[in-house]
C-alpha positions as CSV (number, residue, x, y, z in Angstrom):
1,X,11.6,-47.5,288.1
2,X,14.9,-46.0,288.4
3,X,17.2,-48.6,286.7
4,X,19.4,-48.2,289.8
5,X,22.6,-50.0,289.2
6,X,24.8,-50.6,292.4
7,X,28.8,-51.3,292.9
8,X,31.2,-51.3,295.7
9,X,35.1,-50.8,296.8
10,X,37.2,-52.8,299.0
11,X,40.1,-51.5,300.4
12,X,42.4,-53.7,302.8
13,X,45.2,-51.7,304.1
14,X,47.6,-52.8,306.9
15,X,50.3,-50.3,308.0
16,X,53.2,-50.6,310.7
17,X,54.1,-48.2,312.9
18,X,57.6,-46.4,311.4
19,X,56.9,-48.5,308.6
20,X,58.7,-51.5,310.4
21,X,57.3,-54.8,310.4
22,X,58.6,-55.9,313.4
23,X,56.0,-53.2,315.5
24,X,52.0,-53.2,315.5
25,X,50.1,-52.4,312.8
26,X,46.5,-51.1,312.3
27,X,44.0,-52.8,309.9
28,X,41.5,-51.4,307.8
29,X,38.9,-52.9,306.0
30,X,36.4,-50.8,304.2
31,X,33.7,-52.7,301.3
32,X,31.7,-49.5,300.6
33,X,28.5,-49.8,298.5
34,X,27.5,-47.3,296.6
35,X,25.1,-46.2,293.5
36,X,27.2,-46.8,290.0
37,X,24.1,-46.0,288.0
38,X,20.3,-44.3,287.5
39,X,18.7,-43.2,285.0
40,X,18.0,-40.3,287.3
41,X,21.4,-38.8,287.8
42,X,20.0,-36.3,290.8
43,X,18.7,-39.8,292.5
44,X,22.1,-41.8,292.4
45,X,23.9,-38.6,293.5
46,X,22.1,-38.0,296.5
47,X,22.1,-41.2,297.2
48,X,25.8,-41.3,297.5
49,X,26.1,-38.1,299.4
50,X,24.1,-39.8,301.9
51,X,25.9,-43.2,302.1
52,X,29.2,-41.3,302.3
53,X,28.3,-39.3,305.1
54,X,26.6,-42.5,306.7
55,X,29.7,-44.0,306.7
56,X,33.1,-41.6,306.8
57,X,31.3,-38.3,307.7
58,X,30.3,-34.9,306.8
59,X,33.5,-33.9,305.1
60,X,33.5,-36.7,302.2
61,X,30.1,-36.3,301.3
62,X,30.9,-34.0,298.1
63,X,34.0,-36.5,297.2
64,X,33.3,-39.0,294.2
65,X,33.0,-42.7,296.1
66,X,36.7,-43.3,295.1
67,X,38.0,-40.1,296.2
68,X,36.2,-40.3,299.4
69,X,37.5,-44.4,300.2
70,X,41.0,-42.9,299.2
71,X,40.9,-40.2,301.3
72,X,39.3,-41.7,304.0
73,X,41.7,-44.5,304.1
74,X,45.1,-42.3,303.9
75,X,43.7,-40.0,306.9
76,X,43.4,-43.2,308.9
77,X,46.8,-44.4,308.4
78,X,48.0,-41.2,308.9
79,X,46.5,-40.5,312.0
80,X,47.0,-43.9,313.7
81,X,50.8,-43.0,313.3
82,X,50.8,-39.6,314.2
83,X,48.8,-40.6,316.7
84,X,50.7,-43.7,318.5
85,X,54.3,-43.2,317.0
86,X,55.2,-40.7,319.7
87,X,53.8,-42.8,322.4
88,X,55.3,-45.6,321.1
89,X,58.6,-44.3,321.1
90,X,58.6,-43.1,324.7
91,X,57.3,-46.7,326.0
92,X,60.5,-48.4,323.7
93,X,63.5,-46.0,325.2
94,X,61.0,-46.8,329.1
95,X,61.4,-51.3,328.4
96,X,57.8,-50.6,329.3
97,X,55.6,-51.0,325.5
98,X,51.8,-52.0,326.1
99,X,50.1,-54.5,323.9
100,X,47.4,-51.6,323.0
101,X,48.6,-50.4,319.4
102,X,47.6,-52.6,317.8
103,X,44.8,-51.0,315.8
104,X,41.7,-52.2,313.6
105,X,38.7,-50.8,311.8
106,X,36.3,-52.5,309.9
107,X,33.3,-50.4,307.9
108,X,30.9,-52.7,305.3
109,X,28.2,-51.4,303.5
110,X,25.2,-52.9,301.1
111,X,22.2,-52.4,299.5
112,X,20.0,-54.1,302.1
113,X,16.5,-53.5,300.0
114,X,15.7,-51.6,296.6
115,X,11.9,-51.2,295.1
116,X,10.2,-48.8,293.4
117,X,9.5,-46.7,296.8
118,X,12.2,-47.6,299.3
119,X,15.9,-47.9,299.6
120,X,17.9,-49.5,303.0
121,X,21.1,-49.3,303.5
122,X,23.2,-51.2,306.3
123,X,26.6,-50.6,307.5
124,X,28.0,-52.8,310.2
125,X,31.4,-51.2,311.6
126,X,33.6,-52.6,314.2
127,X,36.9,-50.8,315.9
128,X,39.3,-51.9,318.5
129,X,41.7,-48.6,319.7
130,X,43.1,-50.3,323.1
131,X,40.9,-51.5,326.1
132,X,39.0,-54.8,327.2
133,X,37.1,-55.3,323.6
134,X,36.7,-53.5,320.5
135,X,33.2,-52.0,319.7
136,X,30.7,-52.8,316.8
137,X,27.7,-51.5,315.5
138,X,25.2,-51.9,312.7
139,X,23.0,-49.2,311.3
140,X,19.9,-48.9,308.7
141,X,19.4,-46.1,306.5
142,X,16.3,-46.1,305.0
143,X,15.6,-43.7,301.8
144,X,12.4,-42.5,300.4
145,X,13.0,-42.9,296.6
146,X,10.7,-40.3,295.2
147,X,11.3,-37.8,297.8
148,X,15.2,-38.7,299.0
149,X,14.1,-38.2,302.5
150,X,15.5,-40.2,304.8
151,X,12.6,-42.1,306.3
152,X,12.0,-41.5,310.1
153,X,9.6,-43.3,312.5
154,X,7.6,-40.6,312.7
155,X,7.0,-40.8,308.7
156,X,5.9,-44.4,309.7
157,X,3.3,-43.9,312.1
158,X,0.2,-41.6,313.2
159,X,0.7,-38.8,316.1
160,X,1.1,-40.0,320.0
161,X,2.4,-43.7,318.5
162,X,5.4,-44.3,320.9
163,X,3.4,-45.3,324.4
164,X,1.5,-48.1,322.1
165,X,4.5,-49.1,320.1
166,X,7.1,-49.5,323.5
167,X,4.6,-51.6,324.9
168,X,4.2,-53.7,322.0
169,X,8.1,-53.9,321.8
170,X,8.3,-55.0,325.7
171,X,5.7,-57.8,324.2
172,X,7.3,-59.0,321.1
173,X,10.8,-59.3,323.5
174,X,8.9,-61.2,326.3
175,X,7.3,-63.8,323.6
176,X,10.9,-64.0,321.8
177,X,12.1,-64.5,324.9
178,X,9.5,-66.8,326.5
179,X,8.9,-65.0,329.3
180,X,5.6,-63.5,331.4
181,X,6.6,-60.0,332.4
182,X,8.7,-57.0,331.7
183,X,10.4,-57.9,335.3
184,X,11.8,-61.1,334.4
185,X,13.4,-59.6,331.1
186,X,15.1,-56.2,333.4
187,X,16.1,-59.3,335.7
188,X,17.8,-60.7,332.5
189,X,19.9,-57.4,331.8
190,X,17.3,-55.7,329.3
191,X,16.8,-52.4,330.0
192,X,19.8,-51.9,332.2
193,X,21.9,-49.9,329.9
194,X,19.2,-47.8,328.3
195,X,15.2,-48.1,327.9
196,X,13.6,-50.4,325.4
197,X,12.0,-47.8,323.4
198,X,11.3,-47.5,319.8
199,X,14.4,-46.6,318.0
200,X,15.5,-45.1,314.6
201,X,17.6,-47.8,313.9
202,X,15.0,-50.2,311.9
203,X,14.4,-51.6,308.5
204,X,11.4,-52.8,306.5
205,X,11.0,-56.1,305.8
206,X,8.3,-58.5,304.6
207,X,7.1,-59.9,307.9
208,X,7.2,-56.4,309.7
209,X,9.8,-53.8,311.0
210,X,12.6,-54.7,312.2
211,X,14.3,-52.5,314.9
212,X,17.7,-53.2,316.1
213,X,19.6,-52.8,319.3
214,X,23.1,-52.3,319.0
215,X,25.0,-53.6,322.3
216,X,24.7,-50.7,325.0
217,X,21.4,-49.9,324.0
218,X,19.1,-51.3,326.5
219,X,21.5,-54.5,327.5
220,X,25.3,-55.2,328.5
221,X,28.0,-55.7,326.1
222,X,27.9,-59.3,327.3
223,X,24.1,-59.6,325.8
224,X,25.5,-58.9,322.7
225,X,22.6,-56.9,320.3
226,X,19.3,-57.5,320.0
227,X,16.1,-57.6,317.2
228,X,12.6,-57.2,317.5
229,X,10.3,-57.7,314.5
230,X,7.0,-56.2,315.1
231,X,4.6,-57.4,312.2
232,X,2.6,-55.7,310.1
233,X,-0.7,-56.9,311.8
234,X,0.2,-56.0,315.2
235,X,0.9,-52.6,314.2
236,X,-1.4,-52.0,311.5
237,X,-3.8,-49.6,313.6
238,X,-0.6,-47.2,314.3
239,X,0.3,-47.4,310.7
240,X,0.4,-43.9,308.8
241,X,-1.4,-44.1,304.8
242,X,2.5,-43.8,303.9
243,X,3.4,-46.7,306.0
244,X,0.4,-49.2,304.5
245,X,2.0,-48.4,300.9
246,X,5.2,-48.7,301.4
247,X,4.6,-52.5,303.6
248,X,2.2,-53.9,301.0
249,X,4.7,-52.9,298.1
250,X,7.4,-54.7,300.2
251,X,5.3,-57.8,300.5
252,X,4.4,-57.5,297.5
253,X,7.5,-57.4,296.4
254,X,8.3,-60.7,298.1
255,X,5.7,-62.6,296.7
């Protein structure tokens, strides 16, 4: 409906500290999707405010996509050294350098979904800055087309929804998990970091909605994340008019 066109940018950058290849480096990797075209300029512009703050922050979201990747990749570089050389420099005159600088980011972005209705956007980023393990996280954005709102569970479903819908989470996890009762998943590690609730971090798809648990959320680091599909059926009765279009336009869609 909107002739929505999409592109992206890579960027691979890997710089040393004082510029010397001999001493650590940080690595960043950034493949940023964003909107190249629409026949509704207002759509692909807002569009790309949003995926720019979704993914560098509030102060590139006026920048053009290049300008903010550029930007976003010299303040990086920048700051690692300004950050580390100083430390670096006292550890070399001490005999007494750590094996913490070296540095990497990672941020990658696409088009997950596009239809006439809805948009989703994932980013999966990952950072090491010293310490046991580096982190990552994925994220969904998803974007109301006719309104540019971004979508929100309460959009999805009717008033006094979350009681029903953590229970039918605690479900769907005990099945995918072949297991009897909520006791025997805590006993696994879920729920130990945080409570299994319904969380903003989902995405439509056509068997159901998808809602994702990044690690930390309700497990260990060591559980890795985790994904629970409830399907359309099961949740049908909790389902908003909004929510019934926008699921049959996605199966639809998949047909």
């Amino acid at each position: 409906a909107y002739a929505l066109g999409f592109d992206s940018i890579q960027v691979h950058e890997a710089v040393h500290l004082f510029g010397d290849t001999a001493k650590p480096n940080c690595n960043l990797t950034i493949n940023f999707a964003f909107a190249r075209q629409s026949s509704d300029v207002r759509l692909k512009d807002s569009l790309n405010s949003f995926f720019l703050f979704a993914c560098f922050g509030d102060r590139y979201m006026t920048l053009t996509p290049e300008e903010a990747v550029k930007s976003y990749t010299e303040r990086y570089v920048n700051d690692y050294r300004s950050d580390l050389e100083p430390m670096y420099r006292q550890e070399e005159e001490e005999d007494n350098i750590g094996n913490w600088y070296y540095y990497y980011k990672g941020i990658e972005s696409n088009v997950q979904l596009c239809n006439s209705l809805l948009l989703t956007y994932r980013i999966d980023y990952n950072e090491y800055t010293g310490g046991a393990h580096g982190i990552y996280t994925t994220s969904f954005l998803n974007f109301d087309l006719r309104s540019l709102n971004v979508i929100r569970l309460d959009d999805l479903f009717e008033e006094d929804y979350q009681e029903t819908l953590t229970d039918l989470l605690w479900k769907q996890l005990m099945a995918d998990r072949k297991v009897g009762t909520r006791q025997e998943l805590e006993e696994m590690g879920y729920g130990i970091t945080g409570p299994l609730e319904p969380t903003e971090n989902f995405y439509l798809s056509p068997k159901g909605i998808n809602f994702y648990y990044n690690v930390y959320d309700i497990a260990p680091y060591s559980m890795g994340t985790t994904e629970i599909t409830l399907p359309y059926e099961e949740i049908a009765p909790l389902m908003s008019s909004e929510f019934s279009t926008l699921s049959r336009t996605i199966k639809a869609n998949d047909q």
